[in-house]
C-alpha positions as CSV (number, residue, x, y, z in Angstrom):
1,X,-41.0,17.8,49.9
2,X,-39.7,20.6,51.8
3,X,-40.8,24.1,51.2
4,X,-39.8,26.3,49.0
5,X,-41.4,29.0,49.5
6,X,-38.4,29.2,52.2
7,X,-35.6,30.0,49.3
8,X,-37.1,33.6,49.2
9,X,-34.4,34.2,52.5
10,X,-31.6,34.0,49.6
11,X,-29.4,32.4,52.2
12,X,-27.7,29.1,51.3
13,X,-25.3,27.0,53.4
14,X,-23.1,24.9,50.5
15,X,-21.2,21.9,51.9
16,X,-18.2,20.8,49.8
17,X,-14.7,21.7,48.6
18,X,-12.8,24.6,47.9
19,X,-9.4,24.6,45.7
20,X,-7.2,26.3,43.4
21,X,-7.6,26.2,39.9
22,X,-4.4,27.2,37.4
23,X,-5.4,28.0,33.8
24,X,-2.9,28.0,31.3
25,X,-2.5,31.5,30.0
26,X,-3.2,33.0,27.4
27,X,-6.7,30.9,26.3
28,X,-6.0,27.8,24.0
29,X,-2.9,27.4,25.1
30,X,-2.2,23.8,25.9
31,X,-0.7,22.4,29.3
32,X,2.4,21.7,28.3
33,X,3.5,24.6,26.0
34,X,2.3,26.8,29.1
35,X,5.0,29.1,30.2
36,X,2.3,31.0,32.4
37,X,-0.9,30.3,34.1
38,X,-3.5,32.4,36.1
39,X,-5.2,31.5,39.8
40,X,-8.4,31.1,40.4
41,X,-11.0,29.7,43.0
42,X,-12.3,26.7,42.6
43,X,-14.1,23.1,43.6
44,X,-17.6,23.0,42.8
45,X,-19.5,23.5,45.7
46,X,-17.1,27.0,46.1
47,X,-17.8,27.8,42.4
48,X,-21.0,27.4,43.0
49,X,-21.1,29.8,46.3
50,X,-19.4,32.4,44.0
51,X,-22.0,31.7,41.6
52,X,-25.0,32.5,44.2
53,X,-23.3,35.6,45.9
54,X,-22.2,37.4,42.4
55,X,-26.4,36.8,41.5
56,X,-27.4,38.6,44.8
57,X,-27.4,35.7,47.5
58,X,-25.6,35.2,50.7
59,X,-23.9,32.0,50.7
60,X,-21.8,29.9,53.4
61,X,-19.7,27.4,52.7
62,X,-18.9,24.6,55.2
63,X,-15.6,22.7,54.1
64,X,-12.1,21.9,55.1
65,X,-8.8,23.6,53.3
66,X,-4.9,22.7,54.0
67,X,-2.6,24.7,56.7
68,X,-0.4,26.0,53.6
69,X,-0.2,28.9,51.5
70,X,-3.1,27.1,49.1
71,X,-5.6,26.4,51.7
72,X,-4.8,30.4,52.4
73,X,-5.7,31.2,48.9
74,X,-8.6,29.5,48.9
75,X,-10.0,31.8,52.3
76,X,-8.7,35.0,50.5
77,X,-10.6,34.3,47.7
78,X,-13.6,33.3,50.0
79,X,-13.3,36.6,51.4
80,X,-13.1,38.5,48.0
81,X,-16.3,36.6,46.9
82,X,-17.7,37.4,49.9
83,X,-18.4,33.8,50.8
84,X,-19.2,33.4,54.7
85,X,-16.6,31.3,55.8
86,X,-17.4,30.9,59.3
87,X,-17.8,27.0,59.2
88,X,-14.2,26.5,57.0
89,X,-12.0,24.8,59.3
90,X,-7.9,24.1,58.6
91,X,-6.6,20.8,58.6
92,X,-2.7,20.6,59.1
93,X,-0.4,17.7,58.4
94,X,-0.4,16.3,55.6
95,X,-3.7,17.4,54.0
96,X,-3.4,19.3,51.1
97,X,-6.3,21.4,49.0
98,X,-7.7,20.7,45.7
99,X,-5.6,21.7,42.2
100,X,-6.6,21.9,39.4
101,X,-4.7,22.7,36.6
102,X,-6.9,23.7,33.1
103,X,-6.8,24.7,29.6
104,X,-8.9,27.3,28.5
105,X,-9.9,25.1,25.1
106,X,-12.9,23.7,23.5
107,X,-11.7,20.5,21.9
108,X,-9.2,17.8,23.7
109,X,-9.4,20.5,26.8
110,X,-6.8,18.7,29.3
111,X,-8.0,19.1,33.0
112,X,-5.2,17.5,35.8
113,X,-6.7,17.3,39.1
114,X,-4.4,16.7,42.0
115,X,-6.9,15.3,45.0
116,X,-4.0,13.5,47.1
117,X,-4.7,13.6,50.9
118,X,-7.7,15.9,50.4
119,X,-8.1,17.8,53.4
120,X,-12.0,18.3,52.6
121,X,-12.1,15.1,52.8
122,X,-11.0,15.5,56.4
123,X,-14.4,16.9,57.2
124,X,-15.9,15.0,60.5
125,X,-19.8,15.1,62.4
126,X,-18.4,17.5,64.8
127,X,-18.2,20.0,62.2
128,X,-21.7,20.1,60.9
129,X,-24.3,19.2,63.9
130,X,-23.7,22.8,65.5
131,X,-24.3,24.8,62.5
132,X,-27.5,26.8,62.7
133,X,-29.5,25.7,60.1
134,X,-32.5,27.2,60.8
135,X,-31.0,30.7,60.1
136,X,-31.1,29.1,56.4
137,X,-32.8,28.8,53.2
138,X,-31.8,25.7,51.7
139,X,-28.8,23.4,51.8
140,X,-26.8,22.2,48.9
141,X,-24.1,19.8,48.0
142,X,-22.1,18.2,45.5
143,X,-21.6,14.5,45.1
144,X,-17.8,15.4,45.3
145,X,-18.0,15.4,49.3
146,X,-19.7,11.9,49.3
147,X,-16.6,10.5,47.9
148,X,-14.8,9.1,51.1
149,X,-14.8,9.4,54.7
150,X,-15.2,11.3,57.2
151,X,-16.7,13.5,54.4
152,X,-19.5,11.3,53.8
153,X,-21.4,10.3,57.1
154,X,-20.6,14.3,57.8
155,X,-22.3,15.6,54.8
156,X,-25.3,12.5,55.7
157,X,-25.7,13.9,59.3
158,X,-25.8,17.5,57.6
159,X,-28.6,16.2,55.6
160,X,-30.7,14.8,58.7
161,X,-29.6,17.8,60.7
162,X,-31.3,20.1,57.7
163,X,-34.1,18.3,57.0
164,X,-35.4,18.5,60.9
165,X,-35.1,22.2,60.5
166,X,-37.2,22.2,57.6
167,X,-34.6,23.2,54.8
168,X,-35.1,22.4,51.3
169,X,-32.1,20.0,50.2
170,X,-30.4,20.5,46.8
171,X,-27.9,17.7,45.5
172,X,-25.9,18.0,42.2
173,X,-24.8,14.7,41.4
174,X,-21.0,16.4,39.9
175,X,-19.8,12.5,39.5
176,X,-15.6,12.7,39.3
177,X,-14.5,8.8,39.1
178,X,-11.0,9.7,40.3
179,X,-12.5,10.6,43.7
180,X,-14.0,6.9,44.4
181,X,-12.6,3.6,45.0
182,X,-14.9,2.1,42.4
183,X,-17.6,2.6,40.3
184,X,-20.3,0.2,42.6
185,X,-19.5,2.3,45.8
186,X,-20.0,5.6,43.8
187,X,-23.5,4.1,42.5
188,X,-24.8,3.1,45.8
189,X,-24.1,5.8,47.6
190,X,-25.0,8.7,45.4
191,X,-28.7,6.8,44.9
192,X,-28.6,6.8,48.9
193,X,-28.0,10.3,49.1
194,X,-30.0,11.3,46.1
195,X,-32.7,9.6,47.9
196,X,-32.6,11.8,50.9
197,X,-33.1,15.3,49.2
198,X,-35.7,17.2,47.4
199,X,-33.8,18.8,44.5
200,X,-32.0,16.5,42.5
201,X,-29.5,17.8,39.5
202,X,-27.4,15.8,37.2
203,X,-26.8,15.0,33.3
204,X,-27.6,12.2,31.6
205,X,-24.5,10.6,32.3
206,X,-24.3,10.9,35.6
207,X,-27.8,9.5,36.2
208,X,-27.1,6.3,33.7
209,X,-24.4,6.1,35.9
210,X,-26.5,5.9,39.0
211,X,-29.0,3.8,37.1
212,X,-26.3,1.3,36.6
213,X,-26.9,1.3,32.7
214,X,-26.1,4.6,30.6
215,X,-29.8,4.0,28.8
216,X,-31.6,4.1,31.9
217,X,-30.7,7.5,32.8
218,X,-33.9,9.2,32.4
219,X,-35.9,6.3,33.9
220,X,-33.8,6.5,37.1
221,X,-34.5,10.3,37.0
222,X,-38.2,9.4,36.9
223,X,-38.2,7.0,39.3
224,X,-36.5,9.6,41.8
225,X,-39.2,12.3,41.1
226,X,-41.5,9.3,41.7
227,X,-40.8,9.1,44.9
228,X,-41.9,11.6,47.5
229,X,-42.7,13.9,44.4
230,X,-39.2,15.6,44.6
231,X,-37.5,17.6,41.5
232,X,-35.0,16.4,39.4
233,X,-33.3,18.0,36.2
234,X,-31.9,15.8,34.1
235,X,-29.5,17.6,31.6
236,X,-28.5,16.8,28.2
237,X,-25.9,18.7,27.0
238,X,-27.2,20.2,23.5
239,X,-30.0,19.2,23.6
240,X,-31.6,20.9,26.7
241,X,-33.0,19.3,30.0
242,X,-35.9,17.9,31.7
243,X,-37.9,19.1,34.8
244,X,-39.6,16.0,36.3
245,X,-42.4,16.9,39.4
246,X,-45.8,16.3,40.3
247,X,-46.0,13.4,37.1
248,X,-45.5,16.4,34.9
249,X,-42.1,16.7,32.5
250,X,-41.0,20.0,30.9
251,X,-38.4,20.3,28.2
252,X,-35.9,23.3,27.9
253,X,-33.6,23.9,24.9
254,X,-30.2,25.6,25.9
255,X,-28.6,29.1,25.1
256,X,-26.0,29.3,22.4
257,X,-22.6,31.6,23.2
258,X,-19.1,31.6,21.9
259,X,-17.8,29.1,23.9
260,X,-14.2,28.8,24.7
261,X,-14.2,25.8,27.2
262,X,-16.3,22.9,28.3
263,X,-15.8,23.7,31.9
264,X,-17.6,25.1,34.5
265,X,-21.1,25.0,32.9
266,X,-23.0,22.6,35.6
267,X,-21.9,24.9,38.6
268,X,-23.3,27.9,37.5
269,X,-26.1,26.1,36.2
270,X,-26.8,25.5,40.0
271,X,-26.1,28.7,40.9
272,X,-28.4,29.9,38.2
273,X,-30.6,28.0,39.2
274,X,-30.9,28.2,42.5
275,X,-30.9,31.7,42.6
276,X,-33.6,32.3,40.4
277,X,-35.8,30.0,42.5
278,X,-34.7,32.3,45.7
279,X,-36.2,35.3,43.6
280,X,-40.0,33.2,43.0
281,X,-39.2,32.5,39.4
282,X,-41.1,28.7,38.7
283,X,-39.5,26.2,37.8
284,X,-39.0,26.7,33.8
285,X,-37.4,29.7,34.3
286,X,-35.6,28.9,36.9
287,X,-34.4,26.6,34.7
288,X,-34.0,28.7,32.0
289,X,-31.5,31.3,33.5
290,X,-29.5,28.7,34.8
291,X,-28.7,27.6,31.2
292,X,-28.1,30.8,30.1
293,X,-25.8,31.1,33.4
294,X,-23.9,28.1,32.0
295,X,-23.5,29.5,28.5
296,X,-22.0,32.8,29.6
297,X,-19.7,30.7,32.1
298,X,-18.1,28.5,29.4
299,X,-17.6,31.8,27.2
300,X,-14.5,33.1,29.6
301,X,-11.9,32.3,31.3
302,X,-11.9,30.5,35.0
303,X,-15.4,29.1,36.3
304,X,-16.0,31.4,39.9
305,X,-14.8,34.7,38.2
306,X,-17.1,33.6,34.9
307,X,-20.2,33.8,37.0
308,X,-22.3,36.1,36.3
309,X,-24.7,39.1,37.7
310,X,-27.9,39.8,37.4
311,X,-27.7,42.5,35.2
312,X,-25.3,40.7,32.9
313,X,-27.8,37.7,33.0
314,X,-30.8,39.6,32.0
315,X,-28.8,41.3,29.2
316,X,-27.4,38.0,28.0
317,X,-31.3,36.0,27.6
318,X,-32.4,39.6,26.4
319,X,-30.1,39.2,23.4
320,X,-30.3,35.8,23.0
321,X,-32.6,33.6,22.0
322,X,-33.0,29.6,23.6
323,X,-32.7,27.2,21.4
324,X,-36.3,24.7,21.1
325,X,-35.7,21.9,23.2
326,X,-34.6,18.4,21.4
């Protein structure tokens, strides 16, 4: 286990996409009756480096975007979230950036993602064994970036090239089946990577998924806090989450808010999370706030622009009470 006590340097280096995301405008409109629509960053590991710097972190993100006028979105809004973008680099040709186009919705929400020729998928070695990871904190990364090559071995040799500089590493699991060739590849590799980092954060789902067996989630969580005594959140929706580490398990309930989408929830969990951890909070409470960072998220529109700050978060958990866990 890699220390933690580092985090308190509130400086994170996030590996993994960046896109646009189009909501249909105004809320509960549906997708095809849209006649307008509003922009927005997004990709998870950006949303979640939006999430970290709005809650008082520094955060670099180390991706690829398309040589168009999306890819030059996605740096403005970079820029405007004040996301270093140092280690973004442009791929031209035919590479394109991530789309997504949403409905702001509760029920039957329609999401159409448009990954063809992604260009952070374009991402190669070269780009990741210079970076300076020692000026870090931590790493973190979504399973999005595992998804193909040259993303894959690059976010690997990230991992080996953090870990010999002592940085805690922090995988979200964020499994999108449309990204993978199949199901088996997507299994193997994500219990490969998962097997590599110290933090490890996913639903239920997503670890039955890994486990190869939707009821085996939580024992595959276990068995991954097992080993090497790392920390894994298993989430549950409604009904909360569990903390696994050091043999011991501690059940949250969630916070309750008006929600008017589904989306955007598990990134600024992590961000929550994460930067709650970067401030000394253990792990409950670390915990904690990232629920409550997840239940204000899905109350408005857009996932990166949801996020919110501190002072907005403290308000929100002062006013609300959580919910006993399941």
């Amino acid at each position: 286990m890699a220390d933690l006590d580092r985090l308190r340097g509130k400086a994170f280096l996030v590996i993994g996409r960046a896109g646009m995301d189009l909501y249909a405008d105004p809320p509960g409109t549906r997708l095809e009756q849209a006649g307008q629509f509003t922009a927005a960053l997004g990709g998870s590991s950006a949303n979640i480096a939006a999430g970290l710097t709005r809650l008082g972190c520094d955060a670099a993100l180390v991706t690829r975007v398309s040589d168009d006028a999306v890819g030059r979105f996605c740096l403005n809004q970079l820029d405007a979230y004040g996301i270093d973008r140092r280690f973004v680099r442009v791929e031209g040709g035919e590479a394109r950036n991530s789309l997504a186009v949403v409905e702001t919705r509760l029920e039957d929400t329609q999401s159409v993602i448009y990954r063809n020729g992604a260009a952070d998928f374009e991402m190669v070695e070269g780009d990741v064994t210079a970076l300076p990871y020692a000026g870090y904190s931590a790493l973190v990364t979504t399973g999005t970036v595992l998804a193909a090559e040259p993303s894959r071995s690059a976010c690997l040799t990230a991992f080996e090239r953090a870990r010999a500089a002592g940085l805690p590493l922090f995988f979200d699991v964020d499994y999108r089946p449309y990204s993978w060739a199949s199901a088996e590849e997507a299994s193997e590799v994500y219990s490969r990577a998962a097997a590599i980092c110290d933090i490890i954060i996913g639903n239920d789902v997503e670890f039955g998924f890994m486990a190869g067996d939707y009821d085996k989630g939580l024992d595959k969580a276990r068995a991954l806090a097992a080993n090497a005594n790392r920390i894994v959140v298993y989430k549950m929706g409604e009904k909360g989450a569990i903390t696994i580490s050091g043999g011991k398990e501690t059940r949250t309930g969630i916070f309750r808010s008006q929600a008017l989408k589904p989306t955007g929830a598990g990134d600024s969990f992590m961000a929550g999370f994460l930067s709650s951890l970067a401030e000394g909070r253990d792990l409950p409470q670390a915990v904690a706030r990232g629920s409550a960072a997840a239940a204000i998220v899905v109350s408005r529109v857009g996932c990166a622009p949801a996020m919110p700050t501190p002072d907005e978060l403290d308000t929100f958990m002062n006013q609300t009470e959580m919910t006993p866990p399941a």
